[in-house]
C-alpha positions in Angstrom: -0.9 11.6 -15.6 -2.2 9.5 -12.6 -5.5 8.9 -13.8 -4.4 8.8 -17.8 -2.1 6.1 -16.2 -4.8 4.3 -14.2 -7.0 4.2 -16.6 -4.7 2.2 -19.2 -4.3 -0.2 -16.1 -7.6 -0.4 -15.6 -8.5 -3.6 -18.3 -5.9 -5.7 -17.3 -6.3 -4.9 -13.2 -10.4 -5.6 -14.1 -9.7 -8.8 -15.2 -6.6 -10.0 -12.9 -8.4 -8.5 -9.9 -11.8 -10.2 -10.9 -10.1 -13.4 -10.6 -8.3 -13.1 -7.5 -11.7 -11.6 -5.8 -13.0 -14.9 -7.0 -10.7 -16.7 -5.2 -11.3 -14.7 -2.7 -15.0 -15.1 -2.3 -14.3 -18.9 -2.9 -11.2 -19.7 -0.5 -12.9 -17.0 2.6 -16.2 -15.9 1.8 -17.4 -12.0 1.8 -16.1 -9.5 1.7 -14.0 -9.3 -0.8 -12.6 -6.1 -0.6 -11.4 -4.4 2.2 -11.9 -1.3 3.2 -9.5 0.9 5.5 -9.1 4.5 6.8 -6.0 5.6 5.7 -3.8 9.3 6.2 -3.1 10.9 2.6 -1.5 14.2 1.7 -1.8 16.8 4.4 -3.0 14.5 7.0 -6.6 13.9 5.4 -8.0 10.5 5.8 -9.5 8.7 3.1 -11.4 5.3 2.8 -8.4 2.6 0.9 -9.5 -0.6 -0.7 -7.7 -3.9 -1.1 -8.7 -7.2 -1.7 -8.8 -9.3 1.4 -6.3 -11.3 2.3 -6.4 -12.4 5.8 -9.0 -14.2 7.6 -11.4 -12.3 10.2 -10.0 -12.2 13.8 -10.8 -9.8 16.8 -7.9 -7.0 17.4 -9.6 -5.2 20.0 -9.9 -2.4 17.9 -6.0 -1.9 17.7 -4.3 -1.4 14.7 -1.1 -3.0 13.7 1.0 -3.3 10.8 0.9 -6.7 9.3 4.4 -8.3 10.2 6.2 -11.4 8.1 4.7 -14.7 8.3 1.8 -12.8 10.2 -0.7 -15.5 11.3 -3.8 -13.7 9.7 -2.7 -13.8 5.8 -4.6 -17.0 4.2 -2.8 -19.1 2.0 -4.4 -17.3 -1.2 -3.5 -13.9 0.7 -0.2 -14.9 0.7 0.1 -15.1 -3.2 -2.0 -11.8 -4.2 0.4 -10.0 -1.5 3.5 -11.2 -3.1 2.3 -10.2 -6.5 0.6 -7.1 -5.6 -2.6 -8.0 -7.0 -4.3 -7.2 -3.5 -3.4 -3.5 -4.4 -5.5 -3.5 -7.5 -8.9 -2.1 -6.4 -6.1 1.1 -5.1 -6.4 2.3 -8.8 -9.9 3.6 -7.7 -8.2 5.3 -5.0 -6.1 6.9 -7.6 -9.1 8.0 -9.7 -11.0 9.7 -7.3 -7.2 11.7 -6.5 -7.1 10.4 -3.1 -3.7 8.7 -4.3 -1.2 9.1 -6.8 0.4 5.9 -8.6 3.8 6.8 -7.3 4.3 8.2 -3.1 4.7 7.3 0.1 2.4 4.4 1.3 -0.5 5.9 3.0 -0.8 4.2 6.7 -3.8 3.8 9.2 -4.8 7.3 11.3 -3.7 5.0 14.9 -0.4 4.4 13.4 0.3 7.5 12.3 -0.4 9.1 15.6 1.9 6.8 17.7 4.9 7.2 14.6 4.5 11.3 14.9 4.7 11.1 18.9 7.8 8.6 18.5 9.3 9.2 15.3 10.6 13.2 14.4 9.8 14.5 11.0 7.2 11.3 10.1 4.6 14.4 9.6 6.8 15.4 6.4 6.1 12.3 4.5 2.3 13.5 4.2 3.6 17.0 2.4 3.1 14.6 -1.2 0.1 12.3 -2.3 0.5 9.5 -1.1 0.9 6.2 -3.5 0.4 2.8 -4.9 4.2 2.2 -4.8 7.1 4.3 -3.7 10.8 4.8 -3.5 10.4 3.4 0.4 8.1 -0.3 -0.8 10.9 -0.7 -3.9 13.8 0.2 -1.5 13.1 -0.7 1.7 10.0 -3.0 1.6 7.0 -3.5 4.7 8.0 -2.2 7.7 5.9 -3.8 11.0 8.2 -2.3 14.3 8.7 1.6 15.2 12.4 0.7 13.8 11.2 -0.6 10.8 9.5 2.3 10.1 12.2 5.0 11.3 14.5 3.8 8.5 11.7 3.4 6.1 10.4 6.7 6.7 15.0 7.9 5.2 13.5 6.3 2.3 10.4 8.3 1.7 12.0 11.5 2.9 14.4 11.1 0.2 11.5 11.1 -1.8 10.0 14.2 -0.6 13.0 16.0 -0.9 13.6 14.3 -4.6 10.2 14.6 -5.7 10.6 14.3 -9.7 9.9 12.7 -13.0 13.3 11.2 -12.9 12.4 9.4 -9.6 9.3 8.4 -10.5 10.2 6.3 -13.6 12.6 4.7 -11.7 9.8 3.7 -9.1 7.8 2.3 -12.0 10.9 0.6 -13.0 11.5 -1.1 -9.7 8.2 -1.7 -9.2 8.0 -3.6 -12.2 10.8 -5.9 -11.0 9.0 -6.6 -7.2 6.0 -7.2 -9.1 7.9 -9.8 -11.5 9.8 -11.1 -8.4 7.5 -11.0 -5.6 10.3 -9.4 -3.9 9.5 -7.6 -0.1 6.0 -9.3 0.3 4.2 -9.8 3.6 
């Protein structure tokens, strides 16, 4: 269903996301897409791609979660996050099955280390595919502090635990409306 879903996406995500990596190569120059390790579905990392959206600084190595009005998202960046449309080149990710269109958000390997040493049961949200959206981005939104992501991760347990058809159309549903509304950007 995933891919049968990706695939009808796929014309209207070539030609939205063609634009926006446009701007992007335009507004701050190559690359375009952005490539990071992520953890999926029983802890296995895969390679996720996004559009850029922040200009190049030096982290040291260290990975962090990008937090509101973060200093590194351009001006473009700042619109293809609050419509999603930095997501797009994720429907790959979904066709080669290393996501699904609805889960938990899939997060950086350094991340998830610290969160399972700080945060009990964070290991459980990685027992389902992880995805595009989910019932913790329509619910809860970005999450950028160990707090943030202690009640975000309520949110996608409830999701493990309520894994369903049901649930899922009412993630596409809400999903829908943040994408209308721009709602929970960063």
């Amino acid at each position: 269903m995933d891919i049968v879903a990706a695939l009808m996406m796929m014309p209207i995500a070539l030609m939205l996301g063609g634009l926006a990596a446009i701007g992007v190569a335009i507004t701050m120059g190559r690359p375009v897409i952005f490539t990071q390790d992520r953890v999926g579905r029983g802890g296995r990392i895969f390679r996720m791609y996004k559009l850029r959206t922040m200009s190049a600084h030096n982290s040291n190595g260290k990975q962090t979660a990008t937090s509101k009005s973060d200093c590194r998202v351009t001006p473009l960046g700042r619109v293809l996050r609050r419509y999603r449309i930095d997501e797009l080149p994720q429907l790959y990710n979904i066709l080669r099955g290393d996501m699904s269109l609805i889960g938990p958000r899939p997060e950086q390997p350094q991340l998830v280390a610290e969160y399972q040493k700080m945060i009990p049961h964070y290991d459980l949200r990685h027992s389902v595919q992880p995805g595009l959206s989910g019932w913790a981005q329509v619910s809860f939104g970005y999450a950028s502090t160990v707090e943030e992501t202690r009640a975000k991760l309520t949110y996608d347990l409830f999701y493990v635990k309520e894994f369903g058809l049901a649930l899922d159309l009412e993630i596409v549903v809400a999903t829908i409306w943040t994408l209308a509304t721009g709602r929970n950007a960063r």
